[in-house]
C-alpha positions as CSV (number, residue, x, y, z in Angstrom):
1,X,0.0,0.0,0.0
2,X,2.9,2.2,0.6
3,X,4.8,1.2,-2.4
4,X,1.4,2.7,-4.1
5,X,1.0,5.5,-2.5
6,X,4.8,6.6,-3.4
7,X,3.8,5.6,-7.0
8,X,0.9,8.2,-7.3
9,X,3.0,10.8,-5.5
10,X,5.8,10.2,-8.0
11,X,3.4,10.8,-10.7
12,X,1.7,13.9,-9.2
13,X,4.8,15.4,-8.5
14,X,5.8,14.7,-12.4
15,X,2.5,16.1,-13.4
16,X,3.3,19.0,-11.4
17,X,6.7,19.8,-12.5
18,X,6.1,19.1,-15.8
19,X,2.7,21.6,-16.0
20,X,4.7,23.8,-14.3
21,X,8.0,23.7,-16.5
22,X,5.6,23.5,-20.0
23,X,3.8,26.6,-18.3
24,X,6.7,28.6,-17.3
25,X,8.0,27.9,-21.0
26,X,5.0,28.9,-22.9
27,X,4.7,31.9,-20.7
28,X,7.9,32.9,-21.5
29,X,7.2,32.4,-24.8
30,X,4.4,34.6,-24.6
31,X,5.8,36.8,-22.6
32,X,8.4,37.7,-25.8
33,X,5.5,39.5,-27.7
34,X,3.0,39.8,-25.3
35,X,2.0,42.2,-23.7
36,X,2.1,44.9,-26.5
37,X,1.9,47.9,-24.4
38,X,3.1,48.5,-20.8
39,X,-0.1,47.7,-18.6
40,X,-0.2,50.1,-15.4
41,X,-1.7,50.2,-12.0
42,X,-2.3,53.6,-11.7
43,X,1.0,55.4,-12.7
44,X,3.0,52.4,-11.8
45,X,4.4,50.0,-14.6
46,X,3.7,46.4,-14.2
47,X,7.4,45.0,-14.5
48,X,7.9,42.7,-17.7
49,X,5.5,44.7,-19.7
50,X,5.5,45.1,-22.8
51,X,6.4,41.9,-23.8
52,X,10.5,41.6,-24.5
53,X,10.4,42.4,-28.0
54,X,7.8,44.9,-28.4
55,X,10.2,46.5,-25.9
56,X,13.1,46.4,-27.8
57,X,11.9,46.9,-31.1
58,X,13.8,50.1,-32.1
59,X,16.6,48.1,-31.4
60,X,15.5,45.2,-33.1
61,X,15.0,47.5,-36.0
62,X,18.4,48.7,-36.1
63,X,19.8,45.2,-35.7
64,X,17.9,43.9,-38.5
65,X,18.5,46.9,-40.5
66,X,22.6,46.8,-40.0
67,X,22.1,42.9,-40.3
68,X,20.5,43.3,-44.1
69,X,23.1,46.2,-45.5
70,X,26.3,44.3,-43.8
71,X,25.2,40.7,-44.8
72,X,22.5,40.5,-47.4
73,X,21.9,43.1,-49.4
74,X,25.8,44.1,-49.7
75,X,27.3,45.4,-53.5
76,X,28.8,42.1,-53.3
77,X,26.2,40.2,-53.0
78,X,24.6,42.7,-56.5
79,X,27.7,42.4,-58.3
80,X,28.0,38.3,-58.1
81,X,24.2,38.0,-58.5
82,X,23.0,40.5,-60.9
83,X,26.4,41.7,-62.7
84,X,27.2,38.8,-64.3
85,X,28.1,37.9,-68.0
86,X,25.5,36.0,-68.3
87,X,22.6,39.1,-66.9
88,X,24.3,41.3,-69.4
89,X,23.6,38.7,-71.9
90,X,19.9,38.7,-71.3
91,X,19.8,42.4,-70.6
92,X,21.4,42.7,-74.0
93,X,18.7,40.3,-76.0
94,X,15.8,41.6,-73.8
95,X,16.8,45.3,-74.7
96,X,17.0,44.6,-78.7
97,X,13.9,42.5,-78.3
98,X,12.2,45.5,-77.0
99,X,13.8,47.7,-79.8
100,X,12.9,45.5,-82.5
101,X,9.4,44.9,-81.4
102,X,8.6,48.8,-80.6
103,X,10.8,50.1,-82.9
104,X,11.9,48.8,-86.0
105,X,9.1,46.2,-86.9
106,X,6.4,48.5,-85.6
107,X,3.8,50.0,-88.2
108,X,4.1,53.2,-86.9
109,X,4.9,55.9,-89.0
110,X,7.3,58.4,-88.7
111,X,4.5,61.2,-88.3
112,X,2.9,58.5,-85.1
113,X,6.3,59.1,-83.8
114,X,6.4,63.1,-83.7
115,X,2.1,63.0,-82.7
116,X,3.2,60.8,-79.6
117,X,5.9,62.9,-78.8
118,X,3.7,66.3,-78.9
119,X,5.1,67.7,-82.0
120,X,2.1,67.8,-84.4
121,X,1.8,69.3,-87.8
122,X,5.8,69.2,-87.9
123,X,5.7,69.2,-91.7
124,X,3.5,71.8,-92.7
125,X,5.8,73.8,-89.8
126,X,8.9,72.5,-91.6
127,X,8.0,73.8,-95.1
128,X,6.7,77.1,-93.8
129,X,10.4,77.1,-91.9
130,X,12.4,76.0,-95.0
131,X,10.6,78.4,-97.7
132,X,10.6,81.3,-95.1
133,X,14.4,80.5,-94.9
134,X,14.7,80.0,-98.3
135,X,12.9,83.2,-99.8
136,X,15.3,84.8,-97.1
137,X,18.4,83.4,-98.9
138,X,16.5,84.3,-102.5
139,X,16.5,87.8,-101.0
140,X,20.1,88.2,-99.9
141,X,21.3,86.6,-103.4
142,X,19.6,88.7,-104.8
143,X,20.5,92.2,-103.4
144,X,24.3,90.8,-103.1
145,X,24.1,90.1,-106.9
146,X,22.4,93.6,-107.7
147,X,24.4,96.0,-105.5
148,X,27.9,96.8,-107.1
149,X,29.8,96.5,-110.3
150,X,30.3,93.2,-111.9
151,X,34.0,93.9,-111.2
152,X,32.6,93.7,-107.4
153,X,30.1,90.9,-107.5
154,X,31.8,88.1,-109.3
155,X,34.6,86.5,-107.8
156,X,38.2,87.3,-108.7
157,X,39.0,83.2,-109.7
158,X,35.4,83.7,-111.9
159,X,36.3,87.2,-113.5
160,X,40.6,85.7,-114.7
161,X,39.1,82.5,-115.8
162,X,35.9,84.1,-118.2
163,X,39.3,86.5,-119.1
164,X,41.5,83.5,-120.0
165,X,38.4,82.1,-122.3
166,X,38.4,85.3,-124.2
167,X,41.2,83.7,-126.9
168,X,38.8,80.5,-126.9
169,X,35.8,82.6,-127.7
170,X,37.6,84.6,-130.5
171,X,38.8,81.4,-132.0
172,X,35.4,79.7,-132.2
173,X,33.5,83.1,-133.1
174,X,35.9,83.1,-136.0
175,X,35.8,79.0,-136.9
176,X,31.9,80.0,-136.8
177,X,32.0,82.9,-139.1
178,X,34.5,81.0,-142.1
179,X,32.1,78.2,-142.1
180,X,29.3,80.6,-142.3
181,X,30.9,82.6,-144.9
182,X,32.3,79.4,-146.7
183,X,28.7,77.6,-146.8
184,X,25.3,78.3,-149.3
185,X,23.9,79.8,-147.1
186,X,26.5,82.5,-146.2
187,X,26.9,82.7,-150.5
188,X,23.2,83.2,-150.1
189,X,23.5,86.2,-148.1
190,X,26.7,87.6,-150.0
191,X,24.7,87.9,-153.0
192,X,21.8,89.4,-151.6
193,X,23.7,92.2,-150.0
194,X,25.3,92.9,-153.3
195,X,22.5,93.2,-155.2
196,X,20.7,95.4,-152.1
197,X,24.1,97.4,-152.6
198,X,23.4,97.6,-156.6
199,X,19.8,98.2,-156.8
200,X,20.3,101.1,-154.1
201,X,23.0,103.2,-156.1
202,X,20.4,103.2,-158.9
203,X,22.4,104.0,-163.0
204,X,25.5,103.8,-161.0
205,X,24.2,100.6,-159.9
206,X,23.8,99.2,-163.4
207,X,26.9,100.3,-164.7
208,X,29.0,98.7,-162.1
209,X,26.9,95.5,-162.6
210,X,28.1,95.7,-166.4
211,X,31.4,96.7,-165.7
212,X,32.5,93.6,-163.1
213,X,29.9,90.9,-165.0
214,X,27.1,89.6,-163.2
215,X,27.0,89.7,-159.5
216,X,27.2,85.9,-159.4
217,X,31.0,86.5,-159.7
218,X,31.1,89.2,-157.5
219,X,29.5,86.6,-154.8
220,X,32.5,84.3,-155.1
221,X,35.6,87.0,-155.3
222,X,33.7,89.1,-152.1
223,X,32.6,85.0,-150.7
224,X,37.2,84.6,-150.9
225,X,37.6,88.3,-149.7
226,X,35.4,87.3,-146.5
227,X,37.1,83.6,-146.0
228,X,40.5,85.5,-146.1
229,X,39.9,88.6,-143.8
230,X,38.3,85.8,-141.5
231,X,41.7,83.7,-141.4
232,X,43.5,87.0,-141.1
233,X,45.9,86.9,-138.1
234,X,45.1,90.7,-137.5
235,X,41.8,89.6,-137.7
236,X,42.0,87.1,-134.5
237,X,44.0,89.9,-132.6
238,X,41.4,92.5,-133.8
239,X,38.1,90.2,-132.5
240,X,40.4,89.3,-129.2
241,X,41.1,92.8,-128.5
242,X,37.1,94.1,-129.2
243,X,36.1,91.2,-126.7
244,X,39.0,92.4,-124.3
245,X,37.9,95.5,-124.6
246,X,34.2,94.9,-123.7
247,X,34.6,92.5,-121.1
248,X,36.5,95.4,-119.8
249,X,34.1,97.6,-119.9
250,X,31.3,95.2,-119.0
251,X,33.3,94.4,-115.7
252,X,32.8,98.1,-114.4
253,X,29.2,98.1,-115.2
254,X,26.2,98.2,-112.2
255,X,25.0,94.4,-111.9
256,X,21.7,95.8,-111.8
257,X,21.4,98.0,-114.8
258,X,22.8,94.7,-116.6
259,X,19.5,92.7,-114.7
260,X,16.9,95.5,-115.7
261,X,13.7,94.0,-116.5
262,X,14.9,90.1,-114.9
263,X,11.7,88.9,-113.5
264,X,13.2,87.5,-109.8
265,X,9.7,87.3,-108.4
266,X,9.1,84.3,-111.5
267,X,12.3,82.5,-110.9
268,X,12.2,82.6,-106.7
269,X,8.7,81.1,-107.5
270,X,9.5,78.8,-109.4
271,X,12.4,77.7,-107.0
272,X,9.9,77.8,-103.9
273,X,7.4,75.6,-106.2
274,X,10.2,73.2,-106.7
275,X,11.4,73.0,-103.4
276,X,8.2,72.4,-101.8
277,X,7.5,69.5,-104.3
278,X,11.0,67.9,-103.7
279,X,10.8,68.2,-100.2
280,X,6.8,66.3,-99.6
281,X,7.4,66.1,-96.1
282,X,3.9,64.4,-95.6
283,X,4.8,61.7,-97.9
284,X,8.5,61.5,-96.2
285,X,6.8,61.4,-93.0
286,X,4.0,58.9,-93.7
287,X,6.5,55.9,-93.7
288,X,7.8,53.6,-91.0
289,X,11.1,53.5,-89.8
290,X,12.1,50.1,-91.2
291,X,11.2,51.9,-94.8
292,X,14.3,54.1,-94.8
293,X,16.2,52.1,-92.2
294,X,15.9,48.6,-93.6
295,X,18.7,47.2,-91.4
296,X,18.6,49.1,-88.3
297,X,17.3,46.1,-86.5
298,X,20.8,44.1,-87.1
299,X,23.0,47.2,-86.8
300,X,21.6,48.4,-83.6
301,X,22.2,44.8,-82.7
302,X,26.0,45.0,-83.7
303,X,26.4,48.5,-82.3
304,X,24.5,50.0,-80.0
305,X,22.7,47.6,-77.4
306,X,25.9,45.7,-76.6
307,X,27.3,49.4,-75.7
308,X,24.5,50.6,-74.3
309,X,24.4,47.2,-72.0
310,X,28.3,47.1,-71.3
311,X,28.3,51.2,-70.1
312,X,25.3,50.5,-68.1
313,X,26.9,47.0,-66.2
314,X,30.3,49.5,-65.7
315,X,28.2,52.4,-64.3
316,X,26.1,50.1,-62.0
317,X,29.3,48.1,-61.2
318,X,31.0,51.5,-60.1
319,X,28.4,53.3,-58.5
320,X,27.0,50.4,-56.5
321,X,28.3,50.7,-53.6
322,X,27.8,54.6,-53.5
323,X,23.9,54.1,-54.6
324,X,23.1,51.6,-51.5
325,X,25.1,54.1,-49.5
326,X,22.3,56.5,-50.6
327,X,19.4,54.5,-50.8
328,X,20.1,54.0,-46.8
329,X,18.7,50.4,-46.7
330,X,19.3,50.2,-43.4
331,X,17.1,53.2,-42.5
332,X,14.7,51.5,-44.9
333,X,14.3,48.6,-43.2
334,X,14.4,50.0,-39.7
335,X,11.5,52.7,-40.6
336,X,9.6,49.5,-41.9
337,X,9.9,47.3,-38.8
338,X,9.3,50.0,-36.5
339,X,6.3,50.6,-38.3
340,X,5.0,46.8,-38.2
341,X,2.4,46.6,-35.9
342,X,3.9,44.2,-32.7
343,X,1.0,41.6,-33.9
344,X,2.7,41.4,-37.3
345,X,6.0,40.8,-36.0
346,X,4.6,38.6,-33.5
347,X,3.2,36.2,-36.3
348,X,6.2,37.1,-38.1
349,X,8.6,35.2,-35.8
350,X,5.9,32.5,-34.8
351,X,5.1,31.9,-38.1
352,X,8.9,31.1,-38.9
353,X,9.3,29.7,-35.4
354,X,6.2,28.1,-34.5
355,X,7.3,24.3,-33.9
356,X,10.6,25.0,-32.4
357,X,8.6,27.2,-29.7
358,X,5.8,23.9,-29.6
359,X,9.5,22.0,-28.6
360,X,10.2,24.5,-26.4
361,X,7.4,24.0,-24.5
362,X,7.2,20.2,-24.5
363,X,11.0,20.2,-23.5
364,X,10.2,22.7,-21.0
365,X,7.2,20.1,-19.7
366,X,9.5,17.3,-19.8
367,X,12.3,18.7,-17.8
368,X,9.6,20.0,-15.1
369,X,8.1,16.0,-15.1
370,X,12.0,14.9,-14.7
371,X,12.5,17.7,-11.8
372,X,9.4,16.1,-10.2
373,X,9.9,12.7,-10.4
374,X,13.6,13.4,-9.1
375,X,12.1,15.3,-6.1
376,X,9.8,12.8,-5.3
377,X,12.5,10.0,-5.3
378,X,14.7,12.4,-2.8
379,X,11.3,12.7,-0.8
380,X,11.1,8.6,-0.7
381,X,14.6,8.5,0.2
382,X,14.6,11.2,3.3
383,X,11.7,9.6,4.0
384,X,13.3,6.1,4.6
385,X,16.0,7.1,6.6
């Protein structure tokens, strides 16, 4: 009956310690979040509230902050992550995917461009601008061309080289007149002048006419008169000298006494007309991209992305460190968690932790039933003695 009696006390007393030690353990458990708020008695603070780490959360923030920025979220960590030959190589196809797809296989004409960039009716602007600056140019041609002597208006290379020419022109003026003069139709005219010169003098007229023959030889012997006064060196240096002379005198001559009467109105007209119909900016503009840039997809693939994508990895590379630096995770994450309500950090640990805190509790239950049935054995033993 004894030896029963010790039994049940042995297993009260394990009951005991081990409700007590599972209770002590889940209470201090609880006791980590819980309370969330200091609980008073009037103005004096229960002790132990609030709960452990509702107490501590600033620094808990700053730990956690400090812990991100020096262990996870460190350039490191970027560079061997997100810097890598291979990222570049996706950012690269990604980028010319995009460019491709937006860009230079999209319908979108040049003038859908300019609309979704807020420039609309650029090319009625753009003529108005290039026939405003081109009737401007008209006008300055024109009153630099009209004011001065032609000595003053043509250039100095322009004015020697027309000069030079002037042997040129005196030889083909004169190859022109002996073929004239040698040909019907310059006999044609030799004959008609003699027999103007005849008829006009009248008896005299007549009497000459008997006295060289009929004025069909008087054509040939003043036809071979002409052909030799035309092959004549004094006649070359005569013609030179005359055109010497007037390009002379031409050279010192107003430009605009020499353009009286030139209709400029008609002719900067007809260049503005001409212009306007070369230029057809709505036609120009009514096209895609890929129409005048037919391989811009595979050069911008050969020449720009892979820059573009190798400056930005080197920028990003050297200005990591200096842009976490400013983007202050640590602050970041500290603002965050201090503004986590102590419920959400509550579930946010227990949610992570919620079986090792179950163990906690059992182990905590099992030690107190160990401490109890080890008490109960010293009891048995005092108790014999």
């Amino acid at each position: 009956m004894k030896r029963l009696d010790f039994l049940w006390t042995l297993l009260f007393m394990a009951f005991i310690g081990a409700l007590i030690g599972g209770f002590t353990n889940h209470l201090a458990i609880k006791m980590l979040f819980r309370p969330h708020e200091a609980k008073y008695i009037g103005k004096w603070r229960l002790p132990f509230t609030p709960g452990l780490i509702p107490k501590r959360r600033d620094e808990l923030a700053r730990q956690l902050g400090k812990t991100v920025t020096n262990y996870l979220l460190t350039p490191e960590t970027f560079r061997k992550k997100l810097l890598t030959p291979d990222m570049e190589k996706k950012a690269e196809h990604f980028l010319q995917q995009k460019i491709e797809e937006h860009v230079f296989h999209s319908d979108k004409t040049l003038h859908d461009w300019l609309n979704a960039a807020g420039a609309t009716n650029v090319a009625g602007k753009a003529e108005q601008k290039v026939l405003e600056v081109l009737d401007k140019q008209l006008h300055a041609v024109r009153t630099k061309l009209t004011n001065g002597t032609v000595e003053e208006v043509l250039p100095e290379s322009w004015r020697a080289g027309a000069e030079e020419r002037i042997p040129t022109m005196t030889t083909y003026i004169l190859d022109r007149a002996e073929n004239y003069c040698a040909s019907d139709e310059g006999k044609a005219m030799f004959r008609k002048l003699i027999d103007d010169f005849l008829a006009s003098k009248g008896t005299l007229g007549g009497m000459m006419s008997m006295f060289f023959g009929e004025s069909e030889s008087l054509v040939g012997k003043v036809q071979r008169e002409a052909l030799k006064f035309v092959a004549a060196p004094g006649t070359f240096e005569l013609v030179n000298k005359m055109l010497t002379n007037e390009w002379t005198k031409l050279q010192k001559r107003p430009v605009e006494e020499l353009l009286a009467g030139f209709d400029w109105d008609g002719l900067f007209g007809s260049v503005k007309l001409y212009a306007q119909q070369e230029l057809a900016l709505d036609a120009r503009l009514d096209k895609s991209i890929h129409d005048y840039w037919p391989e811009g997809a595979e050069w911008t693939a050969n020449n720009v992305t892979p820059t573009l994508i190798r400056f930005a990895f080197i920028q990003a590379e050297e200005q990591m460190e200096k842009s976490l630096r400013k983007l202050k995770l640590d602050d970041m994450v500290r603002e965050q968690v201090d503004t986590f309500p102590v419920a959400v950090l509550e579930d946010l640990v227990l949610g992570i932790s919620k079986r090792e805190f179950k163990m906690i509790t059992v182990l905590g239950a099992l030690l107190g039933g160990l401490i109890g049935i080890v008490q109960g054995l010293i009891v048995f033993a005092t108790n014999l003695s």
